[in-house]
C-alpha positions in Angstrom: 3.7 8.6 7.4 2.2 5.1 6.3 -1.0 6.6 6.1 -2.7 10.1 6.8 -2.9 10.8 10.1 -6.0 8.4 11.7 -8.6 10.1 14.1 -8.8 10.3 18.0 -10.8 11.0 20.0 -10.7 15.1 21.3 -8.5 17.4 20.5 -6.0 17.1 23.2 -5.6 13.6 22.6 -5.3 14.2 18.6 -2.5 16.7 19.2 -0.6 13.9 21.7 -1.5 10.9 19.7 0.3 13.2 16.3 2.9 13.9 18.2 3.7 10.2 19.5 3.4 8.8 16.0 5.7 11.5 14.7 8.6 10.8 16.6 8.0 7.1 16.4 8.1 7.5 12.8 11.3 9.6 13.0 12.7 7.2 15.1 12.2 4.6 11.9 13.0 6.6 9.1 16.3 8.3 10.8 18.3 5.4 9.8 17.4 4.9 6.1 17.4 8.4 5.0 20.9 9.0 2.9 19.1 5.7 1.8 15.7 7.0 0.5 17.5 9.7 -0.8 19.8 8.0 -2.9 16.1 6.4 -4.3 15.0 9.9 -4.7 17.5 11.1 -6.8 18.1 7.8 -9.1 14.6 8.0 -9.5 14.9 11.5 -10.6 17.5 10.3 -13.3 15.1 7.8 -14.6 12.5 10.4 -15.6 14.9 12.4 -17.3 16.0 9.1 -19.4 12.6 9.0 -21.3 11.9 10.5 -24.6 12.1 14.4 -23.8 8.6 15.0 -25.0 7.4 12.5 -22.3 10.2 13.9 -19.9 7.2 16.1 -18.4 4.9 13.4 -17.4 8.0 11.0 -15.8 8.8 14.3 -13.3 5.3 14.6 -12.4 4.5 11.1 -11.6 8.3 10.3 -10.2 8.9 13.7 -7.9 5.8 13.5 -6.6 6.1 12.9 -3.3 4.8 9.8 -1.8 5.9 8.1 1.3 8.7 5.4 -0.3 7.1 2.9 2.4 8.8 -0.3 -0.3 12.3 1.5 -0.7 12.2 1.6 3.0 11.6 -2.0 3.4 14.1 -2.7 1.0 16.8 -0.5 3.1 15.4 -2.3 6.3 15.3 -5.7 5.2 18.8 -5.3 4.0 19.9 -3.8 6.8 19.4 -7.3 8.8 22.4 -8.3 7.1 24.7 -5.4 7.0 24.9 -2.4 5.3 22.2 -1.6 2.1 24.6 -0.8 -1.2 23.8 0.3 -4.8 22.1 -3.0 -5.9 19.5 -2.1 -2.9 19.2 1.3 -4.1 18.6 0.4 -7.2 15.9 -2.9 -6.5 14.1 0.0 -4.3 13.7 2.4 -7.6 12.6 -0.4 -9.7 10.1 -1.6 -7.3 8.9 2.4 -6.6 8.5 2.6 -10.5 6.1 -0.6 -10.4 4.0 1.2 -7.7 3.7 4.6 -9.5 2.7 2.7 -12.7 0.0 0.9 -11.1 -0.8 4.0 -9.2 -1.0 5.6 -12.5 -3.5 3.0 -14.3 -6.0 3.2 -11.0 -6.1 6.6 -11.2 -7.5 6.0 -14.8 -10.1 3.2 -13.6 -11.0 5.2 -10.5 -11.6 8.4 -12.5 -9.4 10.4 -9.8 -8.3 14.1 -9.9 -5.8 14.4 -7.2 -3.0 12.3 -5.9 -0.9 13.5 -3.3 -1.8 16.6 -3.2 -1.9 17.1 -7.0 -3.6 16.6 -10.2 -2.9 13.1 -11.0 -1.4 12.4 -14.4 -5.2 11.6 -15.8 -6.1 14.9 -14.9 -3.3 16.9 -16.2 -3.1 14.9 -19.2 -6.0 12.6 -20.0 -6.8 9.6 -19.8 -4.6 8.0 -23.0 -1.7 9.5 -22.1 -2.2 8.4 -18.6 -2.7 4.3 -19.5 0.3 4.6 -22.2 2.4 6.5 -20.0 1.7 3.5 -17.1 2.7 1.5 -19.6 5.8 2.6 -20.3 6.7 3.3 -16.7 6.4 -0.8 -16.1 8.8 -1.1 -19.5 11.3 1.3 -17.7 11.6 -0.5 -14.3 12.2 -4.0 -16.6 14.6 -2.1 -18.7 16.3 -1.3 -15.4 15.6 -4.7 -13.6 17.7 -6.7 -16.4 20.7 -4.3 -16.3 21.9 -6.4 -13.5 24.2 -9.6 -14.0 21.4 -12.3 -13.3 17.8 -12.4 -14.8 16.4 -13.5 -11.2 16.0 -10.0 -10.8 14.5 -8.9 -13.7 11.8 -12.3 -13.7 11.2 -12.0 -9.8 9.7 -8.5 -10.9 7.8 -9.8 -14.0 6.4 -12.4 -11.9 5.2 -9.6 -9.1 4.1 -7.1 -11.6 1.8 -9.9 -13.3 0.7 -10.8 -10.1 0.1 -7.0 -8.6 -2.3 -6.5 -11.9 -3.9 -9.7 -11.4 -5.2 -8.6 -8.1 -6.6 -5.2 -9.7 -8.2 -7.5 -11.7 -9.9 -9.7 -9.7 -10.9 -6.9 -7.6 -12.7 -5.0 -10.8 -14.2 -8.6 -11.8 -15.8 -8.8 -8.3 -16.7 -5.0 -7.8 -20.4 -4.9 -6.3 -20.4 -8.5 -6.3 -20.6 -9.5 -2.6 -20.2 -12.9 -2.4 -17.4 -13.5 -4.5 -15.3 -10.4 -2.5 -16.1 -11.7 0.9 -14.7 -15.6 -0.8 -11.2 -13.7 -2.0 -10.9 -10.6 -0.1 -7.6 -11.5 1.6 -6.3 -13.1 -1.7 -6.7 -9.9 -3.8 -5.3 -7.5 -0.7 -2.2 -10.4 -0.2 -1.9 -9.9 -4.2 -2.4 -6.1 -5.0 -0.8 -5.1 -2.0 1.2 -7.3 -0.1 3.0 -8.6 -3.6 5.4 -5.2 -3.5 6.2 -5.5 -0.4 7.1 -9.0 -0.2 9.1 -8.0 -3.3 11.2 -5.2 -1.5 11.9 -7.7 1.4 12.7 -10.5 -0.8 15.2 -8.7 -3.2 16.7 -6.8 -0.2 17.5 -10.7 1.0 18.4 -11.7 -2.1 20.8 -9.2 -2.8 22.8 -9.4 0.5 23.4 -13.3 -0.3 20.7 -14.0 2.7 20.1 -17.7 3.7 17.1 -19.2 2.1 15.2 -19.9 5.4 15.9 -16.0 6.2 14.9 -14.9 2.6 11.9 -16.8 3.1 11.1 -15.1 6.2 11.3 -11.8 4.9 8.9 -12.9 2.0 6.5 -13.9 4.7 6.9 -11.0 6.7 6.7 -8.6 3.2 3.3 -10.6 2.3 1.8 -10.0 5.7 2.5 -6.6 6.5 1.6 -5.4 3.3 -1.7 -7.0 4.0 -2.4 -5.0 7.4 -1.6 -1.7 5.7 -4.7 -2.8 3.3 -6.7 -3.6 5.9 -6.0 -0.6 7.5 -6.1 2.0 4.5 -9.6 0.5 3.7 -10.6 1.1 7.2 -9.5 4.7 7.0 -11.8 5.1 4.6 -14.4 4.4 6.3 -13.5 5.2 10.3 -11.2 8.2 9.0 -11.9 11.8 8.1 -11.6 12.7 4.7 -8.3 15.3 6.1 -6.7 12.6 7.4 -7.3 9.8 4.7 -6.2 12.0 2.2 -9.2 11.8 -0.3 -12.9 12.1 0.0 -14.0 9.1 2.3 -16.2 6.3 0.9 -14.2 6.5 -2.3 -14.3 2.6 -2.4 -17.5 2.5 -2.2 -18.6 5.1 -4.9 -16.3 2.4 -7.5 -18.3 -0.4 -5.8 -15.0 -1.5 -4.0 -16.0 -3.8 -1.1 -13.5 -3.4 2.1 -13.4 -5.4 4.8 -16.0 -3.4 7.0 -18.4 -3.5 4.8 -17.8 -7.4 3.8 -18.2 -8.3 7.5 -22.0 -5.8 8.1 -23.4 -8.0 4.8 -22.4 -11.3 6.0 -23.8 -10.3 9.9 -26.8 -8.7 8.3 -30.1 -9.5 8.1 -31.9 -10.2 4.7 -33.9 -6.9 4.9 -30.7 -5.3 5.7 -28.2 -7.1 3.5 -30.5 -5.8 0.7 -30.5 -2.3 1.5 -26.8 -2.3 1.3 -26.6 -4.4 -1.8 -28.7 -1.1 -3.3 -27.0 1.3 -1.6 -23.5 -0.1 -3.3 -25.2 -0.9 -6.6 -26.6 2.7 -7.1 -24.2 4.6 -4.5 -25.3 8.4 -3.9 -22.4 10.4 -1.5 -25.4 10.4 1.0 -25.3 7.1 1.5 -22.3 7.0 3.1 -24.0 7.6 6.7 -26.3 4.9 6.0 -23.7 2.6 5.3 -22.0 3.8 8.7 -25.1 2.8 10.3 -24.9 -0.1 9.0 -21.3 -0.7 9.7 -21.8 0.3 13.4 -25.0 -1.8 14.3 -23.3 -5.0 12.9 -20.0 -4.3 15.1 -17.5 -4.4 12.4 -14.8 -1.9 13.8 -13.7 -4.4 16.0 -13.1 -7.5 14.2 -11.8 -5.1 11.9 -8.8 -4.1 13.6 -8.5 -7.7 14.8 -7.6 -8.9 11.3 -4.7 -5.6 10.9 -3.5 -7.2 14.3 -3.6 -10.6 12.9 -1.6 -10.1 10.0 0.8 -8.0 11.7 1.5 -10.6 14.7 2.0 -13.3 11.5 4.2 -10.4 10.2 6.4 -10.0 14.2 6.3 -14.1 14.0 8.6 -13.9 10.7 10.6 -11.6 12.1 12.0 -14.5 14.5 13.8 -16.2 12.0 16.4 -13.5 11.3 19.2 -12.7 13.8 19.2 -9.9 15.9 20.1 -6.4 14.0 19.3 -2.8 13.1 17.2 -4.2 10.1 15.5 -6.5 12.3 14.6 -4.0 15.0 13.9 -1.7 12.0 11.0 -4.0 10.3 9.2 -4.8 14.0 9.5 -1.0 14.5 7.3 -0.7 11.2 4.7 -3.5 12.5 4.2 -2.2 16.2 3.8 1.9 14.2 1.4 0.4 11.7 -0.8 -1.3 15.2 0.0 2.2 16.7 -2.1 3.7 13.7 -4.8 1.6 13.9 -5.4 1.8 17.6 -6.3 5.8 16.6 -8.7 4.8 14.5 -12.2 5.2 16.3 -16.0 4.7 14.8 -17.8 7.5 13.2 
């Protein structure tokens, strides 16, 4: 689903609330299936087009699972204009191969073992292989970008890749560094996340020969969707468990990542406790986690929390009223109302 399954309250309610988000989910993903499997088989094809010693390493990191969430927005934001085709199919793998790149490269920085369920390519491999291999994952998806007819393709890419790294970027450069997060948090979410996704809407539109003022609201709706589901995955970190988030929780933290929740208890805090946290980043012990919750719970930041994923996903329904009615169109706010769904399962520790 978008993101492991968030925590309710009591069982009963856990198994109903599962339940409900599965077949809403369904309900989504029913329609672009024979799409996302055409993705997962050209996808295969590409790793098996890379030098056969490094064959090994492309099937690990491109059958690896994953949840396709940008090939599905480039099969639902074409969809608003007819039916998705090859081009689409092939935008979607290009834009998947970006994301498992970058995926790739933080698992270096992050120093992580497991991703999806298995070692990451870091882990199996080292570290060397893992950054050059990144590498040439980002060379492949160009190499594939400007095998269509018109270079916008393959520069709208360049441009998103440059600005996806940027973001990791600025996010490294302001690690720890609380002041300069809480200036540019949105920024670097809008630009490490929310780039791809605006991507997958925008060549979707692009492709099916959209009207500007409808391409542009796709790219609007891209950008602020793929902010919420940010906002949200850093709050799973934090509100989550680590079963349902997927990884051990306060992983963020441990890098001195600063999320939203925590941004918010520093700038409500008082001096005594703004600099308790401040040490508890800088020299972060896994026991500090609870202390951080504390934190986090006696400055109220679960709340306004959820506020901003509602935010950015009622800027995200607001683009949506520029395009006609269609299966695409009731597709995408489907997506926005599952992702508010999610987050309204999340509860406080």
């Amino acid at each position: 689903m978008l993101a492991a399954e968030t925590k309710v309250a009591g069982s009963l309610s856990e198994r109903a609330s599962d339940t409900e988000s599965a077949r809403s989910w369904k309900k989504i993903m029913e329609p672009v299936v024979p799409f996302l499997d055409a993705v997962t088989q050209q996808l295969m094809r590409q790793a098996r087009d890379f030098d056969p010693q490094i064959v090994p390493y492309a099937e690990h990191a491109l059958n690896n699972g994953g949840k396709h969430l940008r090939p599905t927005l480039v099969a639902l934001a074409a969809s608003c204009f007819g039916r998705p085709n090859e081009s689409h199919v092939k935008a979607a793998v290009i834009i998947e191969m970006i994301h498992l790149a970058t995926l790739v490269h933080d698992d270096v920085i992050d120093e992580a073992e497991i991703r999806r369920g298995s070692p990451t390519v870091a882990a199996k491999w080292g570290n060397e292989i893992a950054v050059l291999f990144g590498d040439c994952l980002f060379a492949q998806a160009l190499i594939l970008a400007s095998s269509f007819p018109t270079t916008d393709i393959c520069r709208a890419v360049s441009q998103a890749t440059n600005t996806v790294c940027s973001g990791e970027i600025l996010q490294t450069q302001q690690r720890r560094n609380f002041p300069a997060a809480r200036r540019d948090y949105f920024r670097v979410m809008e630009m490490k996340t929310g780039e791809l996704f605006t991507l997958a809407c925008d060549l979707a539109a692009f492709l099916s020969d959209a009207p500007p003022t409808q391409r542009a609201a796709l790219r609007e709706f891209g950008a602020a969707v793929g902010t919420a589901y940010q906002v949200y995955d850093d709050c799973v970190d934090l509100f989550g468990t680590e079963a349902e988030a997927g990884k051990s929780l306060g992983t963020d933290l441990a890098k001195g990542k600063l999320t939203w929740p925590v941004l918010l208890a520093w700038e409500r805090a008082t001096v005594a406790d703004r600099t308790a946290l401040e040490k508890m980043i800088k020299k972060w012990q896994p026991e500090n986690l609870q202390a951080v919750n504390t934190l986090l719970a006696k400055y109220e930041t679960f709340a306004p929390s959820v506020r901003e994923i509602q935010r950015f996903l009622d800027l995200a329904r607001q683009a949506l009223r520029g395009l006609p009615e269609s299966p695409g169109r009731t597709g995408l706010s489907a997506l926005a109302d599952f992702l508010a769904q999610q987050t309204g399962t999340l509860v406080v520790q």
